[in-house]
N, C-alpha and C positions, 0 to 999 in steps of 0.2 A: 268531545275532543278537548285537549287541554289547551290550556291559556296559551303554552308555547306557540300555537298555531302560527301566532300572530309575527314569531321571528323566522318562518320561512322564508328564505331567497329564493326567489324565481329568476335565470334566467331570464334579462332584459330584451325585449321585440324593440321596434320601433313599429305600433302599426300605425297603417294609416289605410286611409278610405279611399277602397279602386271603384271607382264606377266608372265600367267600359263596355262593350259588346259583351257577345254570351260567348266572346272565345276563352274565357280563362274565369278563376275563380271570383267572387266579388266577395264583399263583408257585408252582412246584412244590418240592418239598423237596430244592432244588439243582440241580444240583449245589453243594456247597458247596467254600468258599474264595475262591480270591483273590488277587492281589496284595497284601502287606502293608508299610505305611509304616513301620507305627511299631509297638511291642508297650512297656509301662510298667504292671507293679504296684503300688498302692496299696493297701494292708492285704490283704485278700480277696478284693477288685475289681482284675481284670483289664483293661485296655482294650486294642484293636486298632485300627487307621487304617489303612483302604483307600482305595480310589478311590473306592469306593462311599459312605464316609461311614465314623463311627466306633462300632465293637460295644462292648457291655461285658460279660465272665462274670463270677459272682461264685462257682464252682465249678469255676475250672482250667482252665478251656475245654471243659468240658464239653459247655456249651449257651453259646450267645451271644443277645445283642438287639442292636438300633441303638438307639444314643442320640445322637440327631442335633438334637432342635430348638434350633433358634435358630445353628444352624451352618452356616453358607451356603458352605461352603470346602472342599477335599479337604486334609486334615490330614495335612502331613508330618513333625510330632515331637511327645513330652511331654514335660512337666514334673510332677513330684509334691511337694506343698508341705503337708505333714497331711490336711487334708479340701479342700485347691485342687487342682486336677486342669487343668492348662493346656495349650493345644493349638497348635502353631503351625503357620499354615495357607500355603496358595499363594496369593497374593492378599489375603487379609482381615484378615492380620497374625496376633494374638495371640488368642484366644479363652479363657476364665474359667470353669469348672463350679465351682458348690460344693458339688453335689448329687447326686456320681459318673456327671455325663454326664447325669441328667433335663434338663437346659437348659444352656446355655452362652449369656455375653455376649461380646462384643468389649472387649477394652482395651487399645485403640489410641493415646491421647491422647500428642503427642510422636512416633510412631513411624512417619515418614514414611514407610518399605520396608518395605511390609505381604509380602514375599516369605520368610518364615520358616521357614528351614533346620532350627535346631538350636537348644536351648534347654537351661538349666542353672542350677541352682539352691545357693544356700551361704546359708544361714541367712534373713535376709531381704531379698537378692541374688538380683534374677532377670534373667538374660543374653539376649540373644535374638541369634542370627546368623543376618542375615537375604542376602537372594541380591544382591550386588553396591552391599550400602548398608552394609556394616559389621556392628559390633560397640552391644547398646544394652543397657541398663539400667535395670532400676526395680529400687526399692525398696518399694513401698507396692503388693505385688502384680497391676503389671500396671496403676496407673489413671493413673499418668503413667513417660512413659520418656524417658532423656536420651540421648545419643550416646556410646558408651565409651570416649572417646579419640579424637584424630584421624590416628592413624597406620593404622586400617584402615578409614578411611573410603569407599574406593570397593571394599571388596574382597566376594569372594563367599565367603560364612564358610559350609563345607561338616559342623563339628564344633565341641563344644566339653564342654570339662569344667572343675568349681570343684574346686580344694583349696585351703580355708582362704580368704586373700585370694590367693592366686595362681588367675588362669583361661589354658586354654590353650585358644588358637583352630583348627583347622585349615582351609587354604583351597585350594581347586584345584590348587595349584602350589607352597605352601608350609606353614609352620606357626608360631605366634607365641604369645608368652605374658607374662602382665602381674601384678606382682607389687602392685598399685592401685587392684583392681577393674578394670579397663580403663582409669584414668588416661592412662596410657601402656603400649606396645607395645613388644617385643622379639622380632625373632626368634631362633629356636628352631635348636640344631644341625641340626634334620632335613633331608633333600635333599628339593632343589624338584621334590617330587611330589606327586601328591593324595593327600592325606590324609582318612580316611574316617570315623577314630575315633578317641576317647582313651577312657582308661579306669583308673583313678587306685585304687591296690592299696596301703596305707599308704604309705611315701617312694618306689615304683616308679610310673613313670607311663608306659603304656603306649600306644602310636599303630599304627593301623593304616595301612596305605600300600596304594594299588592297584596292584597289578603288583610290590610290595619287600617284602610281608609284614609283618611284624610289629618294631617298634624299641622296647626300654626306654630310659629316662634313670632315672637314681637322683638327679639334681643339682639336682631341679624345670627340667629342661627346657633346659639348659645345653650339656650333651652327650648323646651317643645311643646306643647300639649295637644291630647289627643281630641281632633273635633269633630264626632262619629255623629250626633244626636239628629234619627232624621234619614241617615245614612243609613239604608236597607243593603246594599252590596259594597261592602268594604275591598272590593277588590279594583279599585283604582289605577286608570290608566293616563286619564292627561285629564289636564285644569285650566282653565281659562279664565281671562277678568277683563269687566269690563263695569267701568265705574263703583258702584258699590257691591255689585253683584259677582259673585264666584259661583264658577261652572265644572262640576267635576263627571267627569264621564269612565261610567263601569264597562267591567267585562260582561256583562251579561244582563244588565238593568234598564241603560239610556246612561242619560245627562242628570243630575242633579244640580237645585240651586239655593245656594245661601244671598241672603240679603242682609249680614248678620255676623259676617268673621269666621264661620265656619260652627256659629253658636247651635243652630239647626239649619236643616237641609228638607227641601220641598221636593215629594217626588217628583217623577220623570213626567212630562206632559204626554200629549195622543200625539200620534202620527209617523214618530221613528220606529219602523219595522224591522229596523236591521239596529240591533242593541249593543253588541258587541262595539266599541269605540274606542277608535284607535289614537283617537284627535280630535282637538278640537281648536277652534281660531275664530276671532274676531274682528270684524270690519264697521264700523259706525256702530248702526243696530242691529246687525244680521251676527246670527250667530252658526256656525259652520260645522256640523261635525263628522268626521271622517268613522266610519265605521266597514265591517268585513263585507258590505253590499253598495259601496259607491259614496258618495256626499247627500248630505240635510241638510236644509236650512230652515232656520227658525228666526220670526221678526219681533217674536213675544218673548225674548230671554228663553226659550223652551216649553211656554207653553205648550204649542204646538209646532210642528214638524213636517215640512215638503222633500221628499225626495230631487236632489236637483243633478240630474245624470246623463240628461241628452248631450250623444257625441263621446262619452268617456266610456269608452270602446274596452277594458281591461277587464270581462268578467270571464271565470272559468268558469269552462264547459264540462260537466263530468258526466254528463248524460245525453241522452238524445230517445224520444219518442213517438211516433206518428200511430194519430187514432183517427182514420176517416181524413179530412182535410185538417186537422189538426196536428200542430207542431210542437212538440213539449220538450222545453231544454231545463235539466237539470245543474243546476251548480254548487258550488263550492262558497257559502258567504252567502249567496243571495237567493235559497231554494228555489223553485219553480216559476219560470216563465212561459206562456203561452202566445205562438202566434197561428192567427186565423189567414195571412196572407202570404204567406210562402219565404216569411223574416220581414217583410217588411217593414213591420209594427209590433211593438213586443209587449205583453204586459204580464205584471206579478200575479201569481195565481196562488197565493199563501195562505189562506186564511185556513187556522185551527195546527199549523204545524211548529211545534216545539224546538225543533233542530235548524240550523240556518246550512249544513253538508246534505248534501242530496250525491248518493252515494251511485246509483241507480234508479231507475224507470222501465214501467212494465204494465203492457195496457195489455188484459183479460176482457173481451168486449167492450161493454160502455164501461168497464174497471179500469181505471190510473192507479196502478200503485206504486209510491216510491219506497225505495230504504236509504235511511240513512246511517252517517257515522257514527250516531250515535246513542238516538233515541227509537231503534227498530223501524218498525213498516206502518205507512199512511196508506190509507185508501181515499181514492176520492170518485162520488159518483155521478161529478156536475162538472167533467170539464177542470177540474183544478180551481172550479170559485170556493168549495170548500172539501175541507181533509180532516177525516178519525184518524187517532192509532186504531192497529188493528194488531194487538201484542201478546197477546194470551197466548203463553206457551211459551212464545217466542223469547227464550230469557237471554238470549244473547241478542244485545243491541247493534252491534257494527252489522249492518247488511250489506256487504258488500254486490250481493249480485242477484239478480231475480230473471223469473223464467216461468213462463206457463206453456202448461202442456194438457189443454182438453181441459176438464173442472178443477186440473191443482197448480195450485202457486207452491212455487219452488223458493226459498231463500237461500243465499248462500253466507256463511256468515265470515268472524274474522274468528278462529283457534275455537270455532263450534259444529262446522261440517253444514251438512244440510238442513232446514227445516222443510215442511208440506205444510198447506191447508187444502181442505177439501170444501171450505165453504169460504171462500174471500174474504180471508185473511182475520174471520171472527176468531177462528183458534188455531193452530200449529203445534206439530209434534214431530219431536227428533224422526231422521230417516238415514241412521249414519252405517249401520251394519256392511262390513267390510271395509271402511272408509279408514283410514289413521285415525288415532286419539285426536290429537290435532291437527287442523286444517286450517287454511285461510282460501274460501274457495272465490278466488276474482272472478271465473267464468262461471257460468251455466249455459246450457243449449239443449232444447227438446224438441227431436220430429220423430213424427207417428210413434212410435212406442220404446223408444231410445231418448235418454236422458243421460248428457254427457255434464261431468261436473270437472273442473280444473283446481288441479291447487298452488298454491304460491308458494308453499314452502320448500319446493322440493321433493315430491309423492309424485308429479304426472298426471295423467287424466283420468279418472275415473267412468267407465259405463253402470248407468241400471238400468234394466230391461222388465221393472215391475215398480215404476212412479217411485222410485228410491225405495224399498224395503228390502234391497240387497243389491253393495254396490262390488265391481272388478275392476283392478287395474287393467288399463289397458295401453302402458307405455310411456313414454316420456318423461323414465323416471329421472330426477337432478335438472328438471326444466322448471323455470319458475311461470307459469301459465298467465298470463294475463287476457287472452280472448278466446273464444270458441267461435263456429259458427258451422251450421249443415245448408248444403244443399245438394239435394237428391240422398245418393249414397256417399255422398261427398262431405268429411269433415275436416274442419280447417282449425287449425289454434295456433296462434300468437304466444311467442314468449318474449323471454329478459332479452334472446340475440339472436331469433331466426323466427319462422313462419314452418309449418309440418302441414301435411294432407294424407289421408285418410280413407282410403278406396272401402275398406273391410271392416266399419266402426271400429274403427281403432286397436284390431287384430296384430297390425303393424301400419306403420307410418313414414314418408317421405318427406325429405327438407322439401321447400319450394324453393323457387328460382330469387325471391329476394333476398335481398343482401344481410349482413351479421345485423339486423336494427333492432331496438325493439318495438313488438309489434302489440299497439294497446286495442286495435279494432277492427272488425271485419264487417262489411255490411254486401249483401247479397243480391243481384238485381236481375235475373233471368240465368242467363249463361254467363254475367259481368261479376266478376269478386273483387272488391276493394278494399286494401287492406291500408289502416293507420296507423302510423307511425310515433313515436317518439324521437322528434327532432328532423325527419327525412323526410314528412309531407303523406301525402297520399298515391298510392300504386293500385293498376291496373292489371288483373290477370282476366285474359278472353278464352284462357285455353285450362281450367279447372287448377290453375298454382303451377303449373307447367313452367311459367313464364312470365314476367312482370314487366310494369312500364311506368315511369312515374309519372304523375298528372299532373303537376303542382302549379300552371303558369294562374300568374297572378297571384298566388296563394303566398303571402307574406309574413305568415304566423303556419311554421311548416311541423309544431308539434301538436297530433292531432289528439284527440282522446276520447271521440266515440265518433260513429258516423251512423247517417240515418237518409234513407231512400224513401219520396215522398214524390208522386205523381211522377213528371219525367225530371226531376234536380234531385239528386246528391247532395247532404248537407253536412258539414264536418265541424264539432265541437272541439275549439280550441285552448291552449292553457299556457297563459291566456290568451285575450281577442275574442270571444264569443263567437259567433255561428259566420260560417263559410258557405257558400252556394257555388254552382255551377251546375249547367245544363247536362243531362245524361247522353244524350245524343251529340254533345261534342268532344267527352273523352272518348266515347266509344267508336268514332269514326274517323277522331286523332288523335295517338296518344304521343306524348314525348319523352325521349330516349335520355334515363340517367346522367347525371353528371359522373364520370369516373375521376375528375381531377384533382389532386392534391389542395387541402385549404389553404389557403390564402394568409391564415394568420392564426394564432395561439388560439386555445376554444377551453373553458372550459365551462360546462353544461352544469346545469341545474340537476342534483339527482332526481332518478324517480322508481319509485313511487315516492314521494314526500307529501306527509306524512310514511313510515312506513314502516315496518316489523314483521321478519326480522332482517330481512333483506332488500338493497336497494341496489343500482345501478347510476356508477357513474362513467360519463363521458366526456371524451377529451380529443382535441383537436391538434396537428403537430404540422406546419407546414415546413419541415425537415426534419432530419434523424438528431434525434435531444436523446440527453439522459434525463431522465423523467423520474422524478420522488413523488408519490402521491401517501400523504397521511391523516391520521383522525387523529384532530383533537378534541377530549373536551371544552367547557368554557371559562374554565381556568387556565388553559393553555398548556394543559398537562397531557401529552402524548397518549395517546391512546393504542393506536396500529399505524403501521406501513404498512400500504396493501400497493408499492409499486416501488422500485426501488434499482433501473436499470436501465440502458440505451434505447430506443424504440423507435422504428423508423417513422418518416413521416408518414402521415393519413389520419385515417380516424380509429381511435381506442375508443375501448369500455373495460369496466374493472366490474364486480358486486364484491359489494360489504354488508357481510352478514355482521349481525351488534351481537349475537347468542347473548351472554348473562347481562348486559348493558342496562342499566334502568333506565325509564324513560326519559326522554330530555331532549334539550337542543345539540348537537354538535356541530365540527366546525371539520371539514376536509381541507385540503391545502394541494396546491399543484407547486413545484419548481420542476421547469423545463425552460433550460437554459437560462436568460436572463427575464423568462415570463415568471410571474409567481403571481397567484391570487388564489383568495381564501373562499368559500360558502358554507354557508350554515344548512343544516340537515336536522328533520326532525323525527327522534324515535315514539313512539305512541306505544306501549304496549297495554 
């Protein structure tokens, strides 16, 4: 997957932990982690910024909480200002704690591009670099803020750091710095590249660059040189200091450390499993780093490394597996977790896997096999304690979807169609005959001698009736497939904005009874079909799709992304929030009746799939009839499409934006309705 990964917007939850009777869903104890924004010590008190909202420990990371109210926004940086605690969000601009995160206000006044990258503080100067609006300023923490100058005024300020009255900016392509407060702008010797970090060590001032490693200036930012020696991954995301020692953390390596000005760099120590680092922060001697699987800590400058995750509730779920009493959750950031007691207790089951996207899960006997995003298909034949590739053949690495049917493993890839193996997963060979050139097949589903394949680009569903060596439409064509699922002569698929069923394998096909959603999962339990949702929760059909009913009490994280039946509980992988429970026998002897009513308030939804190519789904919420603009921009802010452009009554919308010739990258969609408007970022992959 690319670097961009890391500037996906999710969609902010507030979750929090139900523990109640077995009338309604609870949250199992994780898995935990996460994707992490941000990591910033203040005295004692640690805070974190996920996607999920933002934690606070006040014991090391011991144990974490959410400390979310009054915070409506996914938090992409802090600020630490004595007992102020400031957060700058995607969308919402600036937000206020005085209370270590118990509540948070907005203080916005002044601060037109509530898009709030990076944020930095020098006495009673507080900076805000916000995404494509510059450089801004308060003085009177946060209750009004003025523009810092007009030389960065259209630019997307990606960093920044104060020493004294000099601040240095770093931006997508360049880097600048102002001896004024931001009066005025100068740039900086550095090469027009992105820059990711600064990080200000007495008269050394240090910058991280993506892809050119690491540059000191001794001059305040006048001239530069390059200080790589040592530095194995020059792909540079954030830098830390703490006394003589500088801390630079890669995309794909760990932490490194200079003792030395940046003269050389000591590899990464043992114990960070999750490499990718997004941040890093400093407290006495603990050193903190935020990376795509939760927080680490290290008390040896990085020699070595603890997972510190209990309680930080924010990991996605992209999978789900049951083998025997075993429970296997696949994620997004933090591969393979397994639990032995029904979520109780979660632990990593990684060893020997090269990808940290676990894409899918699929147990052939005592066989675990996953695919992921991007490094093909692991086997494992010990329970998850250890994993091979198993790639021969398999030359297309995105695995989006796997499937056994009797001795053959099924792949499903992204723009390569089907693979088989006949011997677990030692070797694979195309099985595309009849199939489109290209495909991106999200589903697969195989009973008795039927092998149903879906595709996402628009092609519909495919049957083979000979383990793939010749496939048939069989309908749905201009539906973007995201699930399958058989029971009996009953087959079920999920798309972009409804649910279909299947009396005749797919002869011809019936809407079901649920509503325009889209539908990421199907999991099957006798006569009981459960279907998951994006953004609507989890529904109940008792009479084969005839009819639905949503289950969701308790369930506080309502977009789901796979589901898995284990003993008599129902388990529902979230994104994020990790794994969801409830008892089988209390949806199915009460289920509860849809909400029909208009929302409540402006919505606008995380797209999905994100990552995604070439097509994605966005959704939008209207509690009255607005005239509605929805458009793509790049991240220059240079227009791209209007994919809405007209009155629409209240309720709830969806649009798809397909990118056709787009190159890969981040984009930026946009809502105005009425006096709502807010921006998110969208990532293409191809």
């Amino acid at each position: 997957m690319s670097i961009k990964i890391f500037f996906r917007t999710i969609l902010l939850f507030s979750i929090i932990y139900i523990y109640t009777a077995n009338a309604q869903w609870v949250q199992s104890n994780g898995p935990y982690g996460g994707l992490i924004n941000a990591v910033v010590a203040s005295g004692s008190n640690l805070f974190a910024a996920t996607y999920g909202g933002v934690y606070l420990s006040t014991d090391n990371g011991t144990s974490w909480n959410a400390v979310n109210s009054g915070l409506a926004y996914t938090v992409n940086t802090f600020a630490v200002s004595g007992s102020n605690i400031f957060a700058g969000t995607n969308g919402g601009g600036v937000y206020l704690s005085t209370d270590n995160g118990t509540s948070w206000n907005a203080v916005n006044s002044g601060l037109p591009n509530t898009q709030v990258s990076c944020l930095a503080i020098s006495g009673t100067n507080l900076f805000a670099g916000t995404n494509g609006g510059g450089v801004y300023l308060s003085t009177d923490n946060g209750t009004s803020w003025n523009a810092a100058g007009a030389g960065l005024t259209n630019t997307r300020i990606t960093t920044l750091a104060v020493s004294g009255t000099n601040v240095f900016a770093g931006t997508n392509n360049s880097a600048y710095y102002s001896t004024d407060n931001g009066a005025s702008w100068n740039a900086t010797g550095l090469p027009n590249t992105y820059v990711t970090a600064f990080v200000i060590s007495g008269t050394n001032i240090f910058a991280g660059i993506y892809g050119s490693g690491v540059y000191l200036s001794t001059d305040n930012g006048t001239s530069w040189m390059q200080v790589n020696n040592g530095l194995s991954n020059t792909n540079v995301y954030a830098l830390a200091v703490s006394g003589t020692n500088i801390f630079a953390g890669t995309f794909s390596s760990g932490v490194f450390l200079s003792t030395d000005n940046g003269s050389s760099w000591n590899a990464p120590g043992s114990g960070l499993t999750n490499t990718p680092i997004t941040t890093l922060a400093v407290s006495g001697t603990n050193l903190f780093a935020g990376t795509n699987g939760g927080v680490f800590l290290s008390t040896d400058n990085g020699t070595s490394w603890n997972a510190v995750n209990y309680g930080l509730a924010d990991t996605w779920i992209t999978s789900l597996a049951i083998s025997g009493t075993n429970l296997f959750a696949g994620t997004y950031g933090s591969e393979v977790f397994l639990s032995t007691d029904d979520g109780t207790s979660w632990d990593a089951v990684n060893s020997g896997f090269t990808s940290f996207y676990i894409s899918t899960l699929a147990v052939s006997g005592t066989n675990l096999f996953a695919g992921t995003g991007e490094d093909g298909a692991f086997l494992s034949t010990d329970n998850g304690a250890s994993w091979n590739a198993v790639d021969s053949g398999l030359y297309n690495h995105n695995v989006l979807s796997l499937a056994v049917s009797g001795a053959n493993i099924f792949a499903g890839t992204e723009g390569s169609g089907v693979f088989r193996s006949t011997d677990n997963g030692a070797s694979w060979d195309t099985v595309n005959s009849g199939l489109p050139i290209t495909t991106d097949i999200y589903a697969l589903a195989a009973s008795g001698g039927n092998l149903f394949a879906g595709d996402n680009l628009g092609s519909g569903v495919y049957l083979s009736t000979d383990n793939g060596a010749s496939w048939n439409a069989v309908g749905l064509k201009g539906r973007l497939i995201e699930s399958l699922a058989i029971s009996g002569s009953n087959v079920f698929t999920g798309t972009d904005n409804s649910a279909y069923y299947s009396t005749d394998n797919g002869a011809s096909w019936n809407a079901t009874g649920l509503p325009n959603i889209y539908v990421n999962a199907f999991v099957i339990s006798g006569t009981n079909i459960f279907a998951g949702t994006y953004g609507s929760g989890v529904y109940l059909s008792t009479d084969n799709g005839a009819s639905w009913n949503a289950v969701n009490s308790g369930l506080m994280n309502t977009y789901i992304t796979t589901l898995a039946v284990s003993g008599t509980n129902i388990f529902a992988g979230t994104y994020p929030g990790g794994v969801w429970k409830r008892p089988l026998s209390d949806m199915i002897t009460s289920v509860e009746t849809p909400s029909g009513d208009i929302p409540k308030n402006f919505i606008l939804s995380q797209n999905y799939p994100n990552p995604f190519n070439p097509s994605t789904t966005i959704k939008y919420s209207l509690p009255s009839e607005s005239k509605v603009i929805i458009k793509i921009y790049n991240l220059l802010g240079q227009e791209i499409k209007t994919l809405v452009n007209a009155m629409e009554t209240a309720g709830n919308h969806q649009i798809t934006f397909t990118a056709g010739k787009l190159s890969s990258g981040v984009y930026l969609y946009r809502i105005q309705a009425g006096d709502f408007i807010q921006t998110k970022k969208m990532v293409l992959l191809k």
